[in-house]
N, C-alpha and C positions, 0 to 999 in steps of 0.2 A: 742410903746405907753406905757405910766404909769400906769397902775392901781391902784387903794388903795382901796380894797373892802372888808370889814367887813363880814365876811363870820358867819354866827351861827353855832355852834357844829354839825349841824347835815349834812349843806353843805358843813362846814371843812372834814367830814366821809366820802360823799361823792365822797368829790374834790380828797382823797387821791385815789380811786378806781378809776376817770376820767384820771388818769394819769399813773397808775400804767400798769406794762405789763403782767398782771395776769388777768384781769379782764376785759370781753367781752360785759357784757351785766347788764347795772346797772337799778335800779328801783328804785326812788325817789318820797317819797311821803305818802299818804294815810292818807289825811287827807286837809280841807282846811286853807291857812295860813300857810304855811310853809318854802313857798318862794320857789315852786315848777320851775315855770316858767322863775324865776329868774338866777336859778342856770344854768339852759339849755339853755339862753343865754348868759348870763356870758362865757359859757363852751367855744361855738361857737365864741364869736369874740375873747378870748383868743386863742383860737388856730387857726383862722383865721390870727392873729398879727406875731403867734409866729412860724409859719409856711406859709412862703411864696408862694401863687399860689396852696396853699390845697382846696379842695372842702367840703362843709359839705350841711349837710340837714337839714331843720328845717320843723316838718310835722305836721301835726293833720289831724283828719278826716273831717272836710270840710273847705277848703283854706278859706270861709268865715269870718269862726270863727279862724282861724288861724292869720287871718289879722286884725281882730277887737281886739283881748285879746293878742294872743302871742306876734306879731310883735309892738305891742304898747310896751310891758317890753322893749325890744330888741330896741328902739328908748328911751325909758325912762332911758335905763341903761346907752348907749351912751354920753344920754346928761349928765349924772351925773360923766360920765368919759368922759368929754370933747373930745368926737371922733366923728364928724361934717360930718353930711350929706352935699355931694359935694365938701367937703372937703378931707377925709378922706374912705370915700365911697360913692357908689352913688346906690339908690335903683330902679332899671326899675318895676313900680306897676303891668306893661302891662305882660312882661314877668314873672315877680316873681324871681325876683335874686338881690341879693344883695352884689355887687362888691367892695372891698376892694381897693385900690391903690398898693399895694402889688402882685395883682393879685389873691388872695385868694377869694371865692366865699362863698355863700350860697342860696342853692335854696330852695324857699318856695314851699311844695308839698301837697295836696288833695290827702289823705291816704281810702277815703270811697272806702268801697265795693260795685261801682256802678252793676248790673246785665249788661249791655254792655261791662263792662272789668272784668269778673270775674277772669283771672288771671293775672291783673293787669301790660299789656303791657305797659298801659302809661308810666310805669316806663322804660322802652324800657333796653335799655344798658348803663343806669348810672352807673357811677364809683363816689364811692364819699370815700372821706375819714372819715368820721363819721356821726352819724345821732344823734340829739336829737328829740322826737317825745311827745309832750304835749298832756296831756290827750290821755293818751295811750288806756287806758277802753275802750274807742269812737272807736278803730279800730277792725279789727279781727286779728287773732294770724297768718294768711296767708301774711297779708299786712307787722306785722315786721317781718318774715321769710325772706319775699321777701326786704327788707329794708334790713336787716342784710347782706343779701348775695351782696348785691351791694358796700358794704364797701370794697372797695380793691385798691381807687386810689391815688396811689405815697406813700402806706403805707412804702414799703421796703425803701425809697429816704428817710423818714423823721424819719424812724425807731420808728413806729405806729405800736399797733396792731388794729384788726378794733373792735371798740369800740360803741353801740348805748345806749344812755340815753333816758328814758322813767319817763314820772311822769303822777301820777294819783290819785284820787279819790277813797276808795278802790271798789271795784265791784267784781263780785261773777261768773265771767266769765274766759276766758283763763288767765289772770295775775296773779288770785286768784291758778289755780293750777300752773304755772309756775312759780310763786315768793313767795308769801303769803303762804301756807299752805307749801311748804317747808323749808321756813324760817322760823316758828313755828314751826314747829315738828325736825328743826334743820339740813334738809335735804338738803339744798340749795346745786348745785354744785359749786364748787369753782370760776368756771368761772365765776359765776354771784351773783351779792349781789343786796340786799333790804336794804332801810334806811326807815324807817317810821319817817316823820316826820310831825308835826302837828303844829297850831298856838300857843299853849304856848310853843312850841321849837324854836320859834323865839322871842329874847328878842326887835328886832328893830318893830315888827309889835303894830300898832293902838290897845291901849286896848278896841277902840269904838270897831273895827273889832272882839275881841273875843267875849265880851258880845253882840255882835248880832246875833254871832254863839248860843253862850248857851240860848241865845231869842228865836229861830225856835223852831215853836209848832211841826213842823211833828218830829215825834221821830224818824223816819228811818233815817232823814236828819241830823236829828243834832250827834245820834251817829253816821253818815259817816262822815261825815266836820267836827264835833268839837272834836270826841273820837275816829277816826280813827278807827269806828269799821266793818270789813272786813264781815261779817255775814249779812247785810244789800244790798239785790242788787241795780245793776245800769248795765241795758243788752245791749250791743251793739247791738241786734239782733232787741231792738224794732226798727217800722217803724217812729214812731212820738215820741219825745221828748215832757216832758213837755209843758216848754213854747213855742215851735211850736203848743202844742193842745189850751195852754191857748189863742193863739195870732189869733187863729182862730175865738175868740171871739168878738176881737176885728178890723180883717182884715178889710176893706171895697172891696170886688172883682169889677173886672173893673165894668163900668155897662154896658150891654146886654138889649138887647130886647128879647130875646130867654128865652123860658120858659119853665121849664121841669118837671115831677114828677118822682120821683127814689121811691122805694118800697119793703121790705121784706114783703112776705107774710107767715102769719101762722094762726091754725086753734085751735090746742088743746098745752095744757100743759102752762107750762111758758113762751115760747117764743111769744114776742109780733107782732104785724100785724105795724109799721113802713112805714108812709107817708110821707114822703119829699117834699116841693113846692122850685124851686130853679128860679131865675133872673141870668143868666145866671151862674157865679160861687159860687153866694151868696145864700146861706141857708136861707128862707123868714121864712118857718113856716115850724116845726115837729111835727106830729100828731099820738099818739099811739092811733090806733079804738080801740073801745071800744068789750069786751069778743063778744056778741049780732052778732056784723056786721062780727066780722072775722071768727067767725065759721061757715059762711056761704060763699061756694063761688059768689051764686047770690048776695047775698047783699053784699059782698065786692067789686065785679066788679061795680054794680051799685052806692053805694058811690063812687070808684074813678071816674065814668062817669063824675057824678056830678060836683065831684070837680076839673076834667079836667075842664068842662065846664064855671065854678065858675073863674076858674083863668085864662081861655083861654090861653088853654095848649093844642097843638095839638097831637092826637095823637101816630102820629112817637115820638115824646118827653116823648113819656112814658113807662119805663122801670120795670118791675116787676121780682121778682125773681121767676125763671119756675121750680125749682128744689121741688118735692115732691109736694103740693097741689098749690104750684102757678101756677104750668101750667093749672089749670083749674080757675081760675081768666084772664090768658095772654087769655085764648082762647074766655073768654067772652068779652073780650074789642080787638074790630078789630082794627088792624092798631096799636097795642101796641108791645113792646119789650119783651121776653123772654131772661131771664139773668141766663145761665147756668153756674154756678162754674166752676163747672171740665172740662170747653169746650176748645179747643187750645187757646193759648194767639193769640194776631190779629199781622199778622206780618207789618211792615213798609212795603212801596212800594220799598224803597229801596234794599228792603232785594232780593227781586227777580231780580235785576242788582248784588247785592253785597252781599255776604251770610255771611262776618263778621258784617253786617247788623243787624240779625237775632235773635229774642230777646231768650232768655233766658227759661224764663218764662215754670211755669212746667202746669200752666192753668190760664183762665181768669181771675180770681179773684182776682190770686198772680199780674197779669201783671195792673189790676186796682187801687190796693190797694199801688203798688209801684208808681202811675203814681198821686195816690191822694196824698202820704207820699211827695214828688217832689213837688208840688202845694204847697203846707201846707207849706211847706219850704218855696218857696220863696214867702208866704203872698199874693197869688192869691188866695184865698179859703176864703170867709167871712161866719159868720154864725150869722144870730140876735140871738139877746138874746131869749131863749125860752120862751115862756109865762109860763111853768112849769119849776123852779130851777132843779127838780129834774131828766129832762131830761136833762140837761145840765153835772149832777152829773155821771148820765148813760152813757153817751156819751164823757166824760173825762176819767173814769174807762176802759169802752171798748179800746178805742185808744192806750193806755198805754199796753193792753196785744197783739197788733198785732205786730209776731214778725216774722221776719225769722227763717225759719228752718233749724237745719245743717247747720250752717253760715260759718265754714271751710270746706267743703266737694265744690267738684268740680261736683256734680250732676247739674239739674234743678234746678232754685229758687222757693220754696216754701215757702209757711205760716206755721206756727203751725196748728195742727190740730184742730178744735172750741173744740173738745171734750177737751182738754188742756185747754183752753181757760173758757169752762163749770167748770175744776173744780178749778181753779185760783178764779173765781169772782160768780161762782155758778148761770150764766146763759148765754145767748147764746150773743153775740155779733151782739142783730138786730139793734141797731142804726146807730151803724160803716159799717154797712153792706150797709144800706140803703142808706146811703153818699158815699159809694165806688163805687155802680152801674153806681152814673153821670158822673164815671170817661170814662165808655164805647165810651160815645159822644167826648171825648176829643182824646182816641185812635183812634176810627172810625169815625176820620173827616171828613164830607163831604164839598166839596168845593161851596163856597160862592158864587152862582152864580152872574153873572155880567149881570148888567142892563145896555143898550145903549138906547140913546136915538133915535127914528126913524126919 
């Protein structure tokens, strides 16, 4: 096939390192607009063409977004170099591979750190001949470890060294010590290069696209996207992305008849007393009680009676936090839930047939909070608009600091600790708390019994 691709100085720099037999491990990027995505397709079907029946990898952290953003350049690039779906190649969506006539492949891969495969078997015994990995920030430094080492197929037959390209956004996590602060301070090993490239290093990009870069009010954003500046985070470790928390605002969850009240309770200091009313996945109404009611465990239990009652919300459907003065609020309301943090995660039934089953999870909270962040994701979790903005502000804030802890380490999965958490945003995360408890009802499903007719 032809090419004629107009390459910018900075993917010319790049392209020289994609080819070269010196250079293992490239990093492209830091910055939005730079034609990040482009180039790591580009890279893939050139050496798809030019090497017959090679295998490559094209990954991001969740196949989702790997298929709605990457795999769109890699179809847009196609068409622009006339190389024709079904013609020329043919892409199965089902399995995720994209087959060449050549025989050359590329499989599209879901690079996340699920807690069911923490050492990331799904990758099993691939052989592949190179890996480009977009939005590399989004993975942890275990998943390109394990990427990297799988490059080894028909390298000696085509006289390859095994080679992974990575692009990203900059971020303050493993890339920033593996590329970025070596690259600054001049330390980089030879085996691996950094190209920082940004939107005014591309002369073919929209000048709308830059001036809407230098339009972003948040100042964190716009020096990452538009100044490529490295000192600004972006943590792989969070459980909820932005617009997954924003989109929660806007989800509509299936609708349920089942109705539940979830609950942080507190008594002194800053930490607030947090009410939940939920319609089966959707958030109805959040109620911070007022100083008055929560410093009292009688009148706390007696308002949620109440408003059990009010919303006709049984019992069993009501979940409170037992840890330190909730368990004297769980003890005054019979037939209520105590939700202990640190208590075992709940395992699958299957786990007890099959012990690669067997979740992970280092306590309940971490194994709720991952089962909400999974919801959240796939837009089953609605929340109305609060009747107070500024619980909605609270509960944007919170989301944002819940993260895994030791997110390379082959331990338990944990959270951060709150105290971490305390001194990030300078108080305790009861809102997020309070919305994580319903996740209990979603692990400890109980089965729907079945009505016959007599």
């Amino acid at each position: 096939m032809e090419i004629n691709w107009q390459q910018t100085k900075k993917q010319n720099e790049a392209w020289g390192y994609l080819i070269d037999q010196v250079t293992l491990e490239v990093l492209f990027g830091g910055g939005a607009g730079g034609g990040k995505s482009l180039l790591g397709c580009a890279w893939l079907i050139i050496m798809c063409g030019q090497y017959p029946g090679s295998r490559w990898l094209m990954g991001r952290s969740k196949l989702k977004s790997l298929k709605e953003t990457t795999l769109q350049t890699f179809f847009d690039l196609c068409k622009m170099w006339e190389i024709k779906n079904e013609e020329d190649f043919k892409y199965n969506s089902i399995e995720g591979v994209i087959t060449f006539t050549n025989g050359s492949s590329i499989l599209l891969k879901d690079l996340f750190l699920y807690p069911s495969d923490p050492n990331f078997d799904s990758l099993g015994s691939l052989e592949i001949s190179g890996a480009f990995i977009d939005e590399v920030n989004q993975i942890t430094f275990k998943a390109w470890s394990i990427v990297r080492s799988r490059i080894r197929y028909k390298l000696d037959e085509f006289g390859l060294i095994p080679k992974i390209l990575g692009t990203c956004n900059p971020s303050k996590q493993w890339v920033y010590q593996e590329f970025y602060k070596p690259w600054e301070e001049k330390k980089l090993e030879l085996e691996k290069k950094f190209i920082q490239a940004l939107a005014v290093d591309n002369p073919y990009i929209s000048k709308h696209y830059i001036n809407n870069l230098k339009s972003i009010k948040d100042k964190a954003t716009r020096e990452r996207l538009l100044l490529g500046n490295w000192n600004y985070d972006d943590d792989p470790a969070c459980l909820f992305d932005y617009d997954v928390i924003s989109d929660l605002f806007t989800n509509i969850a299936e609708p349920s008849r089942e109705r539940f009240i979830t609950g942080d309770v507190a008594r002194k200091g800053r930490d607030k007393m947090v009410i939940v009313y939920w319609e089966g996945l959707q958030v109805k109404e959040i109620t911070i009680l007022d100083y008055d009611i929560k410093k009292n465990t009688s009148l706390s239990a007696e308002w949620i009676i109440k408003y059990a009652q009010k919303k006709q919300v049984r019992r069993s459907h009501i979940i409170l936090d037992e840890d330190g003065v909730g368990g004297g609020v769980v003890d005054q309301i019979d037939g209520s839930i105590g939700f202990i943090n640190n208590s075992q995660a709940i395992q699958p039934d299957e786990a007890k047939r099959d012990k690669t089953k067997h979740v992970n999870y280092a306590n309940l909270k971490t194994q709720c909070y991952f089962k909400m962040a999974q919801l959240a994701e796939e837009g089953k979790i609605g929340i109305d608009e609060p009747h107070d903005i500024q619980i909605k502000h609270l509960l944007i804030e919170e989301l944002e600091q819940i993260k895994q802890k030791n997110i390379d380490k082959d331990s338990k999965i944990t959270l951060e600790d709150k105290d971490k958490i305390k001194e990030n945003i300078g108080r305790s995360p009861d809102i997020a708390d309070a919305l994580m408890f319903r996740m209990y009802f979603e692990i400890d499903k109980k089965p729907t019994p079945k009505i016959t007719s007599l």
